[in-house]
TORPAMAR-92574 format. One record per residue (C-alpha): residue number from 1; residue in one letter; x, y, z. Coordinates in steps of 0.5 Angstrom, whole numbers, plus 2048, in hexadecimal, padded with zeros to 3 digits. Each point is the difference from the previous one (the first is absolute). Layout:
<rec NUM, 'A', <X, Y, Z>>
...
This chain:
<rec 1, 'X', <800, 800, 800>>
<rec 2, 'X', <802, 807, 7FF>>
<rec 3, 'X', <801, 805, 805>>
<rec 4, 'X', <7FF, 807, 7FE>>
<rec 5, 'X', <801, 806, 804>>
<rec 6, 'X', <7FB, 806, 7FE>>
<rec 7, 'X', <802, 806, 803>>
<rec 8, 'X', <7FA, 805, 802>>
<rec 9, 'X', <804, 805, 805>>
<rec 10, 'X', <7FB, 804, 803>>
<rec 11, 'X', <7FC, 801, 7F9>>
<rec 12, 'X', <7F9, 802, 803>>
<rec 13, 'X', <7FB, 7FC, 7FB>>
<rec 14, 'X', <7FC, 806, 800>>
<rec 15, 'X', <806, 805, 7FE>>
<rec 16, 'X', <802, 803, 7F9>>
<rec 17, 'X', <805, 7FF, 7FC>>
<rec 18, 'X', <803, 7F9, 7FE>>
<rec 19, 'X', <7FC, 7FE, 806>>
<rec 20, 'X', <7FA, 7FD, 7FD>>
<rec 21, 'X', <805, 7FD, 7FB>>
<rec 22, 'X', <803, 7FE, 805>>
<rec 23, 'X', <7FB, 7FC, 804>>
<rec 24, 'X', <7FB, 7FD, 7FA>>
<rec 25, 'X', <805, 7FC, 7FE>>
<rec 26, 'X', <801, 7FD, 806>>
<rec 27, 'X', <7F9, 7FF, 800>>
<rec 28, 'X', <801, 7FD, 7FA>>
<rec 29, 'X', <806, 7FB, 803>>
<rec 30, 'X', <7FB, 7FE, 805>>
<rec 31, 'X', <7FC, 7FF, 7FD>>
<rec 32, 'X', <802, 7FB, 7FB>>
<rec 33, 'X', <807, 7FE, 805>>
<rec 34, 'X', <7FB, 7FB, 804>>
<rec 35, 'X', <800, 7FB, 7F9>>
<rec 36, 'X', <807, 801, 7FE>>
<rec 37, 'X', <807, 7FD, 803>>
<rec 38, 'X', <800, 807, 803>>
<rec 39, 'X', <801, 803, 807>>
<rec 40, 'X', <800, 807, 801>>
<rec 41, 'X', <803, 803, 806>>
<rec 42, 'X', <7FE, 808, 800>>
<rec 43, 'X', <805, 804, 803>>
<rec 44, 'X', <7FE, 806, 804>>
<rec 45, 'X', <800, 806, 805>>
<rec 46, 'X', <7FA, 800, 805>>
<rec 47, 'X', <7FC, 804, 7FD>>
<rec 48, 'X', <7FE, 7FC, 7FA>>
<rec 49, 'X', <7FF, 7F9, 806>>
<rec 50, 'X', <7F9, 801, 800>>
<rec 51, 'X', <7FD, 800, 7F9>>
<rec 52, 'X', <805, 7FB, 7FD>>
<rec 53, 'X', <7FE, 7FB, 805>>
<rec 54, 'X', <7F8, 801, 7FE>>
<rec 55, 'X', <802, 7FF, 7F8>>
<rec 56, 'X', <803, 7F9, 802>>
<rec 57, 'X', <7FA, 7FF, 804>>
<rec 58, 'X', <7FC, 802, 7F9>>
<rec 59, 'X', <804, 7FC, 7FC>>
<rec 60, 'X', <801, 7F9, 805>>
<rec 61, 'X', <808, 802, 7FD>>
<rec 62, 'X', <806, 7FD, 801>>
<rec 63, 'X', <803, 804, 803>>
<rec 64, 'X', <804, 804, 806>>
<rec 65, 'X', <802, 807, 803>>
<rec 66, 'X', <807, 802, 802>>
<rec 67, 'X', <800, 807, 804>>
<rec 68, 'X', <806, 805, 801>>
<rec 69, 'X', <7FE, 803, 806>>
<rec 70, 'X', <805, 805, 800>>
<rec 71, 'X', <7FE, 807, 7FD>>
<rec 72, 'X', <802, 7FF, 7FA>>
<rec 73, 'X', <801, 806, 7FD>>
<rec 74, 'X', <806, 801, 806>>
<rec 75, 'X', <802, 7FA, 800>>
<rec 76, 'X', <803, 800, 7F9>>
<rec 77, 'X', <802, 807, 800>>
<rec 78, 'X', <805, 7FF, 805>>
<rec 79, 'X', <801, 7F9, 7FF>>
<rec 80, 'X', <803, 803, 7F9>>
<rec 81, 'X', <803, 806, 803>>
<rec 82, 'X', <805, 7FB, 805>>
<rec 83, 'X', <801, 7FC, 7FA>>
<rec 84, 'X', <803, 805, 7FC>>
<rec 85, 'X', <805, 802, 806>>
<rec 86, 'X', <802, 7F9, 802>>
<rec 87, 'X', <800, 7FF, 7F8>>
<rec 88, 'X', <804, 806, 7FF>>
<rec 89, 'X', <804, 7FE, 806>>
<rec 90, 'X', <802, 7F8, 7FD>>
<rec 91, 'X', <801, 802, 7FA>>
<rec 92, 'X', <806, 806, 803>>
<rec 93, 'X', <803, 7FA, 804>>
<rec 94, 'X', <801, 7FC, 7FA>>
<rec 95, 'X', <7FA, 7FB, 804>>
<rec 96, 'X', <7FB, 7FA, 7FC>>
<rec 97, 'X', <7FA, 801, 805>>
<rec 98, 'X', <7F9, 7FE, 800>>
<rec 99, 'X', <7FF, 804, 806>>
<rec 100, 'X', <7FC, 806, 7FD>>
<rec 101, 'X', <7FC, 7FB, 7FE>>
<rec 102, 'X', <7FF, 7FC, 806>>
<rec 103, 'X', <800, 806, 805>>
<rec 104, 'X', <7F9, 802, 7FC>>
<rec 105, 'X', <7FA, 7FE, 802>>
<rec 106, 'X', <7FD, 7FF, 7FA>>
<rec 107, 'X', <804, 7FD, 7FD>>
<rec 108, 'X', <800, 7FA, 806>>
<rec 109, 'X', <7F9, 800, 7FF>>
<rec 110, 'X', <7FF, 7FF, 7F9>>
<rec 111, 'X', <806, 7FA, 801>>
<rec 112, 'X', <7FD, 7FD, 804>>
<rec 113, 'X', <7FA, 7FE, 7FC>>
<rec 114, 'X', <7FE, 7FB, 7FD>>
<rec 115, 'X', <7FD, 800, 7F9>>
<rec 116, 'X', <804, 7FF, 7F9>>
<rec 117, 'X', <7FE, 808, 7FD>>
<rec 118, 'X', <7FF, 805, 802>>
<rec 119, 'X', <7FA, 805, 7FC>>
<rec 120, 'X', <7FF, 807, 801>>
<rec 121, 'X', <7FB, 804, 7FC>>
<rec 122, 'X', <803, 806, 801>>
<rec 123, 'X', <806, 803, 7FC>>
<rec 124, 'X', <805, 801, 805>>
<rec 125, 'X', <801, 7FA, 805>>
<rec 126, 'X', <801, 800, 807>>
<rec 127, 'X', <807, 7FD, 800>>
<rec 128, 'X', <804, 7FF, 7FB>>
<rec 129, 'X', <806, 7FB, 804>>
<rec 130, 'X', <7FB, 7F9, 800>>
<rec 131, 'X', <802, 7F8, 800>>
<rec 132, 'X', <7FB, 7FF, 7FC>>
<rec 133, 'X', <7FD, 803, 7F9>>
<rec 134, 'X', <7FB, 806, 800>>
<rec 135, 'X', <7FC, 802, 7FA>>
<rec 136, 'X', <7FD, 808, 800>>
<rec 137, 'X', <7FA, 803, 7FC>>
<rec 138, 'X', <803, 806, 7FC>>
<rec 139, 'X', <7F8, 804, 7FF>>
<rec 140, 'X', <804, 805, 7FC>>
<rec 141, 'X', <806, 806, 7FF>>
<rec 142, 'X', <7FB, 806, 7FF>>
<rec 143, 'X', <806, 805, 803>>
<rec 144, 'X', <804, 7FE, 7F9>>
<rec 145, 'X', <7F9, 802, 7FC>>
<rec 146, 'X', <7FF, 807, 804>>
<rec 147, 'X', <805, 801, 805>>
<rec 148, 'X', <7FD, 808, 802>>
<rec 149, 'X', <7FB, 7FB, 803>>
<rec 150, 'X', <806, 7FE, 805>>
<rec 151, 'X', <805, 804, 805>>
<rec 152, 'X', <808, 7FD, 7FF>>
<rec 153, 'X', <800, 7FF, 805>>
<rec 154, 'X', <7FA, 7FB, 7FF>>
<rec 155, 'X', <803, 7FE, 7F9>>
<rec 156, 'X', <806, 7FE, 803>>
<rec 157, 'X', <7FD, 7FC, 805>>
<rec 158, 'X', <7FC, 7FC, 7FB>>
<rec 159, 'X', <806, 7FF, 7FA>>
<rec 160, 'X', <805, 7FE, 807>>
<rec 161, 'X', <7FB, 7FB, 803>>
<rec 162, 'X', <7FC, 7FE, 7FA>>
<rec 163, 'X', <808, 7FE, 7FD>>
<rec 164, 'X', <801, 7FC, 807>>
<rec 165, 'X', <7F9, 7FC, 7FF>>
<rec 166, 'X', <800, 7FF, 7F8>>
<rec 167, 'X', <808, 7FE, 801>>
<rec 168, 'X', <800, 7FB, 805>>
<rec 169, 'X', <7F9, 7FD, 800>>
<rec 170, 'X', <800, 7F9, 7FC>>
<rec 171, 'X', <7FA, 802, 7FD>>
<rec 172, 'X', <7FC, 807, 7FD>>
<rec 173, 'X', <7F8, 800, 800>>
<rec 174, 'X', <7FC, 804, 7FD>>
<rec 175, 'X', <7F9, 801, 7FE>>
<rec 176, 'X', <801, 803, 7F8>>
<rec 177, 'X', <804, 7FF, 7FB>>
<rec 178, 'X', <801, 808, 7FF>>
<rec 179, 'X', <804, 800, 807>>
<rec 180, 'X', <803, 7F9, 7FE>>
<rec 181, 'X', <803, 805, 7FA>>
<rec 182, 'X', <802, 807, 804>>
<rec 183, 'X', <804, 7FA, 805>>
<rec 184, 'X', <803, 7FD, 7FA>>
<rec 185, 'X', <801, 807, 7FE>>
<rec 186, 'X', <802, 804, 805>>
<rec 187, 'X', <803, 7FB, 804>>
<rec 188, 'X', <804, 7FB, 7FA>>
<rec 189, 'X', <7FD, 7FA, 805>>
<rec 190, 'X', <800, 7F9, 7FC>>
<rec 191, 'X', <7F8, 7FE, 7FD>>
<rec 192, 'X', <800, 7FA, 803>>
<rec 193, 'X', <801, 804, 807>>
<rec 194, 'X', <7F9, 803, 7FF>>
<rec 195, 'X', <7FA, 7FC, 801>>
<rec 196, 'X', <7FA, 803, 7FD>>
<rec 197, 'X', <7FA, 7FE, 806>>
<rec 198, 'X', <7F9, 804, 7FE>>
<rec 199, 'X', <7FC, 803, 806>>
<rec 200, 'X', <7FC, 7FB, 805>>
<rec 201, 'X', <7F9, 802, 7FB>>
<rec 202, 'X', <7FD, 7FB, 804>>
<rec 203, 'X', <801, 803, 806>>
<rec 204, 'X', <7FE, 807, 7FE>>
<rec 205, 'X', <7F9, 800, 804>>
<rec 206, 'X', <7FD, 805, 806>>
<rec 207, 'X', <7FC, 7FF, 806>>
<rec 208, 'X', <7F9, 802, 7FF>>
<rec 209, 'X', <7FD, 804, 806>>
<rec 210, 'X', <7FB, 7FD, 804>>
<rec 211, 'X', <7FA, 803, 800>>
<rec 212, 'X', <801, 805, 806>>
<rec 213, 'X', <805, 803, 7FD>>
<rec 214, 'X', <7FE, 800, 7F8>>
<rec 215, 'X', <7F9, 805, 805>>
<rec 216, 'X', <806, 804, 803>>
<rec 217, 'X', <805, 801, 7FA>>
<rec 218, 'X', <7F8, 802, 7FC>>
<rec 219, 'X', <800, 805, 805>>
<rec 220, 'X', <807, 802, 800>>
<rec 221, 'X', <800, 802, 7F9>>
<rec 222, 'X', <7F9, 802, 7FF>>
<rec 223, 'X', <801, 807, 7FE>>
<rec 224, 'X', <803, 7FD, 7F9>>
<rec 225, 'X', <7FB, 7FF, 7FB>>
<rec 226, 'X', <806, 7FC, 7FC>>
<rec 227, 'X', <808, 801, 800>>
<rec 228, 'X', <806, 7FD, 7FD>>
<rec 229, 'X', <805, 7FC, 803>>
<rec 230, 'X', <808, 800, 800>>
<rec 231, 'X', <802, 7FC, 806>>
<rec 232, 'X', <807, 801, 7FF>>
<rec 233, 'X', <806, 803, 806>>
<rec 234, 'X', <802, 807, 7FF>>
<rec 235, 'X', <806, 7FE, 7FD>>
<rec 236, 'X', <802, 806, 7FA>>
<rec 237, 'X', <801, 7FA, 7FA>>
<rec 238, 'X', <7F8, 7FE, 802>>
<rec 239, 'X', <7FE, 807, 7FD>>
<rec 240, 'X', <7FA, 803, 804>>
<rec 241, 'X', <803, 806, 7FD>>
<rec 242, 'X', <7FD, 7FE, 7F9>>
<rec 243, 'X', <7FA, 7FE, 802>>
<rec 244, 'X', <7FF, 806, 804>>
<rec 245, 'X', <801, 804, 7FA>>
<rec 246, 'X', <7FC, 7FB, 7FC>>
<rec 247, 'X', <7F9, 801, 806>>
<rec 248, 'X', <801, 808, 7FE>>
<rec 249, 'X', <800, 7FF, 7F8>>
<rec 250, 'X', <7FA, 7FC, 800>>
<rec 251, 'X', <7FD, 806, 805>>
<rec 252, 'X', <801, 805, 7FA>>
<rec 253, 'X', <801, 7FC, 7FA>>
<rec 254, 'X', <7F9, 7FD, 801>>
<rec 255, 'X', <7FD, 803, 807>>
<rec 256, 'X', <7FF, 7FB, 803>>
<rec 257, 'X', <803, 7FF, 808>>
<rec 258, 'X', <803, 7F9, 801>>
<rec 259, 'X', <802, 7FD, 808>>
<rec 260, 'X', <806, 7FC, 801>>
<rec 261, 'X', <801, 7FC, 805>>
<rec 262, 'X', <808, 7FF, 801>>
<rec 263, 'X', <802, 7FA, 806>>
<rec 264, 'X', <806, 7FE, 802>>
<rec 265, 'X', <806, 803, 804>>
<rec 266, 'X', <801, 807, 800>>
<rec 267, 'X', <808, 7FF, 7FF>>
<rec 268, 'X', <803, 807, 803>>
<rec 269, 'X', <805, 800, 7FB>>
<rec 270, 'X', <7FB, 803, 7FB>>
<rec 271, 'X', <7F9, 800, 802>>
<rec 272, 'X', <802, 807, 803>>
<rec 273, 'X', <801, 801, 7F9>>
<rec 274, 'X', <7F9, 7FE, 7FE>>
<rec 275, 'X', <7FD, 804, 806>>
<rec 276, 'X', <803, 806, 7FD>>
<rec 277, 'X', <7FE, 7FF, 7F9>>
<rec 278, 'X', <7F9, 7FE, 801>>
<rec 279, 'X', <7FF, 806, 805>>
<rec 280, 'X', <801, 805, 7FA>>
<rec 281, 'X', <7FB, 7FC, 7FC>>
<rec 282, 'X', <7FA, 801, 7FD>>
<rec 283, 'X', <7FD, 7F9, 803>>
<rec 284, 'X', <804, 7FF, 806>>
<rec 285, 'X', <7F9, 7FE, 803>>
<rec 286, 'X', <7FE, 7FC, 7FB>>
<rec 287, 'X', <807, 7FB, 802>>
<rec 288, 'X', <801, 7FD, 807>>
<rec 289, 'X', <805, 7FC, 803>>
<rec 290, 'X', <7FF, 7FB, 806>>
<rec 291, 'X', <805, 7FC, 800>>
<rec 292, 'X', <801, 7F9, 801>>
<rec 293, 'X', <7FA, 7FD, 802>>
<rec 294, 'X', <7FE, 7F9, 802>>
<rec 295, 'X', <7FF, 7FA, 7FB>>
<rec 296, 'X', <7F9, 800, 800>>
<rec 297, 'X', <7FF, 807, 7FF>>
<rec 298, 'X', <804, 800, 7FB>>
<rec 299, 'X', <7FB, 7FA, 7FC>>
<rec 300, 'X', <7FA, 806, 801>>
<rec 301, 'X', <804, 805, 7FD>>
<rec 302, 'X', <802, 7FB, 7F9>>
<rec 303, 'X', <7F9, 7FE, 800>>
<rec 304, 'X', <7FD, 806, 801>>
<rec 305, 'X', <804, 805, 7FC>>
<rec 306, 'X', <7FE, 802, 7F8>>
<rec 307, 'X', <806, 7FF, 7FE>>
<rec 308, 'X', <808, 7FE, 802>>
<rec 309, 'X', <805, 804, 7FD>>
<rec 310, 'X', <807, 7FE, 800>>
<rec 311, 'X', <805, 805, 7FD>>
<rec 312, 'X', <807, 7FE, 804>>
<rec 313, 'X', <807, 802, 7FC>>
<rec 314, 'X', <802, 7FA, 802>>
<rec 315, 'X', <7FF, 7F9, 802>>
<rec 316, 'X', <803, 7FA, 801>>
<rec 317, 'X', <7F8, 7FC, 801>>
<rec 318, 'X', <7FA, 804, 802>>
<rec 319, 'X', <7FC, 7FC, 805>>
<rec 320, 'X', <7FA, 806, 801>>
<rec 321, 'X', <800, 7FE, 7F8>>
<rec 322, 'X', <800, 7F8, 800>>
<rec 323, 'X', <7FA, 801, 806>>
<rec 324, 'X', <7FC, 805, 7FD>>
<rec 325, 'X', <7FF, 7FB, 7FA>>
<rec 326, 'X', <7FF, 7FB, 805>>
<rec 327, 'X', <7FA, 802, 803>>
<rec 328, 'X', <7FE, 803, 7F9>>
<rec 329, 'X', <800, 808, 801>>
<rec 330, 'X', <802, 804, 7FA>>
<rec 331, 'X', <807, 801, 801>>
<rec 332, 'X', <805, 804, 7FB>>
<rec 333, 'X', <808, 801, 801>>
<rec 334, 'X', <805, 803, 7FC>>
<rec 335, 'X', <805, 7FD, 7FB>>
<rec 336, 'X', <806, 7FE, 803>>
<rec 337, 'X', <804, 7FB, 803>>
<rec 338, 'X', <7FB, 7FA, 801>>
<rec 339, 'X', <7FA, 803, 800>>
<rec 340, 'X', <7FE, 800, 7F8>>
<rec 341, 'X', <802, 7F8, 800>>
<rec 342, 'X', <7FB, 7FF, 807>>
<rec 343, 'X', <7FA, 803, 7FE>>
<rec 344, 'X', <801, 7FE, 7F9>>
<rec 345, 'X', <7FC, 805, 7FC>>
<rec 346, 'X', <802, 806, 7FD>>
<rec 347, 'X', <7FA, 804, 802>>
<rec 348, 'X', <801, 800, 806>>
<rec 349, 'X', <806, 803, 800>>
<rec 350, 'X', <804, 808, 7FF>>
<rec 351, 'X', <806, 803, 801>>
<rec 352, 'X', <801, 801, 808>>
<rec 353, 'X', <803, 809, 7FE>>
<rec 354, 'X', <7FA, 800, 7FB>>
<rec 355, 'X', <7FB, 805, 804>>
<rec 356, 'X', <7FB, 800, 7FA>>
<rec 357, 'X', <800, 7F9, 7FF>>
<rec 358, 'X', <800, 7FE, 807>>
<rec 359, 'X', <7FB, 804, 800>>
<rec 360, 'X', <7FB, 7FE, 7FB>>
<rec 361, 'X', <801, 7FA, 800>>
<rec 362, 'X', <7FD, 800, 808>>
<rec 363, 'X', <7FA, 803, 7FE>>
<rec 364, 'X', <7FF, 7FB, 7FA>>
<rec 365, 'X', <801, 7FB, 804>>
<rec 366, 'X', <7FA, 803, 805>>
<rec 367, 'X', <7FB, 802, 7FB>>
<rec 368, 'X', <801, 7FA, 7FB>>
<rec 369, 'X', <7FC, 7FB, 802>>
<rec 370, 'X', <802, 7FA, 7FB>>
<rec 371, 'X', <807, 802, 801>>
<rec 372, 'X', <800, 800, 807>>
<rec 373, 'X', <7FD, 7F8, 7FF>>
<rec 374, 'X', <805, 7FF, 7FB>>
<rec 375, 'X', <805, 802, 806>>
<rec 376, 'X', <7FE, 7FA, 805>>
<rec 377, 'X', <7FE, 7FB, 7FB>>
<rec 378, 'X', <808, 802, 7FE>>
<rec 379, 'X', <802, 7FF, 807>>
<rec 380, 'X', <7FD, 7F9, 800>>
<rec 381, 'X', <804, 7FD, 7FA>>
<rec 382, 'X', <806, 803, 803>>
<rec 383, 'X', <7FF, 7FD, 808>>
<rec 384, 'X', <7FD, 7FA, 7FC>>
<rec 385, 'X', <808, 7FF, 7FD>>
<rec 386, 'X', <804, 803, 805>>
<rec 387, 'X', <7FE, 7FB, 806>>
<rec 388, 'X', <801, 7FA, 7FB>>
<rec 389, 'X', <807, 802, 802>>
<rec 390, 'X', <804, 7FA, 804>>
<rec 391, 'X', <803, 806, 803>>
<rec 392, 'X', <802, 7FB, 807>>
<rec 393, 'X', <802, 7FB, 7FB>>
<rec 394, 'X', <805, 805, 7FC>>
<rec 395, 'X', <804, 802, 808>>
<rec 396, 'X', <800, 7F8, 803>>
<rec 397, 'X', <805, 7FF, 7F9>>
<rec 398, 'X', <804, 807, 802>>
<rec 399, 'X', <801, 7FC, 807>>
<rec 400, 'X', <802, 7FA, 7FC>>
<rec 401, 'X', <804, 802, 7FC>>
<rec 402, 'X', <804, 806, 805>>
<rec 403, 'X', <800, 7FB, 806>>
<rec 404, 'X', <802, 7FB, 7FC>>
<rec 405, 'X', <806, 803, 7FC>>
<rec 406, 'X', <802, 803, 807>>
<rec 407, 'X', <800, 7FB, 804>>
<rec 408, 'X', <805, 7FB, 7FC>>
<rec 409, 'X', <805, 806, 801>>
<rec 410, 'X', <800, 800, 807>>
């Protein structure tokens, strides 16, 4: 049987970001582990104990938990810090020593596992120096698409650490063949290094609210008659400033005042920026933010809004447009990246600095009754055929292969 270790960290299952990619595909793994020779041993910090261990419950799953207890984030700073002073020291005295190793916690903890691999779904992992092999998840390089998105300081990090985890793991994973590309690009990584595994469509699902609080929700929202929805974090790449600009065409161009509904974190690096823009604009109260809100809200919002609208400059994957097609809303987004190749129909997209045609293609979108049919019947064509994936199947043979082939060198 293969053990593999899923390191989780302190992810929190309701967070943004690589998150949600982060737990559904070990909803997936759980899923189908439990009829597989696999054992999955999930790897975390405290905060994460509690909703894993209701997702081995849900899925009878062969599987375990592993905590590190410390505080993490401490923990491995100065765990880094006092390697690189003994490093530095050793090296000077002309030693070979395992010590800075040995003196970090981390690493006694991740040595003292025992799995066959380690997994993790995020681009940077949590140690580098492992006895066994490790796989990392690469979700994009955006920083090299638009590097103004970014501080250098925040370049830097990324080119330093996204290089560690590209260089040392045995295996890079990816959801795209555009990442797949910018990797072998940008990074000059071998193709056989990068393993193309599509998202968990299978696992793109919300809550549904219980009926309490679909009366609350109706409540909450009653001064709308109707609205759009962007779900989306605050990020400057998620580009609310575009769909603002479009909500003030639409308002001149047609007279007609449309309410956005925006969910999601109001990240302070930019969400000032946003607040700024909007308190000049013409439709500052047509627009509101409410930030994160629970799953089953969240649900209400997609099945109650006239229309979803995702106009990101970039994206890896959108999981707001696989689930708005899952559950049937009309939905359109803009022409990069993976999105054209997910929802499958030209109609339904437009070029994301397009304020024109952001713009009239929203208000087709709520005033043509046939296309917004021909939208959700779309939709279902293409989550019919994305969930037909193996996408389970397609990372068991990433571990055969990486554990395997590491294995026999040890």
């Amino acid at each position: 049987m293969m053990k593999i270790g899923y390191w989780l960290g302190s992810a929190s299952i309701h967070g943004g970001g690589t998150s949600p990619y982060a737990w559904r595909v070990l909803e997936l793994l759980l899923s189908q582990s439990k009829n597989h020779n696999v054992e999955i041993v999930i790897l975390g910090t405290n905060e994460v104990h509690k909703d894993c261990l209701e997702l081995i419950n849900k899925y009878q799953a062969t599987a375990k938990i592993a905590l590190f207890t410390y505080k993490f984030n401490l923990i491995k700073r100065l765990g880094r810090i006092l390697g690189l002073i003994l490093a530095k020291f050793i090296n000077k005295l002309n030693l070979n020593s395992q010590l800075p190793l040995i003196l970090n916690p981390l690493y006694s903890w991740f040595s003292s596992l025992d799995i066959d691999l380690l997994h993790v779904p995020y681009q940077t992992a949590p140690i580098y120096d492992l006895p066994y092999p490790f796989i990392v998840t690469m979700h994009d390089v955006q920083e090299l698409h638009f590097p103004e998105f970014f501080t250098p300081e925040e370049r830097a990090a990324r080119a330093e650490h996204y290089w560690k985890s590209l260089k040392y793991a045995s295996g890079v994973v990816v959801s795209f063949d555009h990442v797949k590309q910018d990797l072998i690009k940008y990074f000059r990584l071998t193709e056989s290094k990068i393993y193309v595994c599509p998202l968990p469509y299978n696992q793109i699902k919300l809550a549904s609210p219980t009926e309490q609080e679909t009366e609350f929700y109706n409540q909450k929202y009653s001064n709308l008659k109707s609205f759009i929805l962007y779900p989306a974090q605050t990020w400057e790449h998620k580009n609310h400033l575009s769909l603002i600009k479009a909500v003030e065409l639409i308002k001149v161009k047609y007279d007609r005042s449309i309410n956005v509904i925006c969910t999601g974190k109001k990240n302070p690096n930019f969400f000032p920026n946003i607040e700024n823009n909007l308190s000049k604009s013409t439709v500052s109260e047509q627009i509101i933010f409410v930030d994160i809100v629970p799953e089953t809200e969240l649900y209400w919002l997609y099945k109650n809004c006239s229309l979803v609208v995702i106009p990101t400059l970039y994206e890896a994957g959108s999981f707001p447009l696989l689930e708005a097609m899952s559950l049937k809303v009309p939905v359109i987004c803009s022409s990069v990246t993976s999105l054209p190749e997910t929802i499958g129909d030209s109609r339904f997209i437009f070029e994301p600095l397009n304020i024109e045609q952001m713009g009239d293609l929203i208000v087709n979108m709520l005033n043509n009754e046939k296309l917004r049919m021909d939208n959700i019947k779309n939709s279902q064509i293409r989550i019919e055929e994305l969930t037909k994936i193996n996408t389970f199947d397609m990372i068991v043979r990433v571990w055969e292969k990486n554990s395997k082939h590491l294995k026999s060198d040890r």
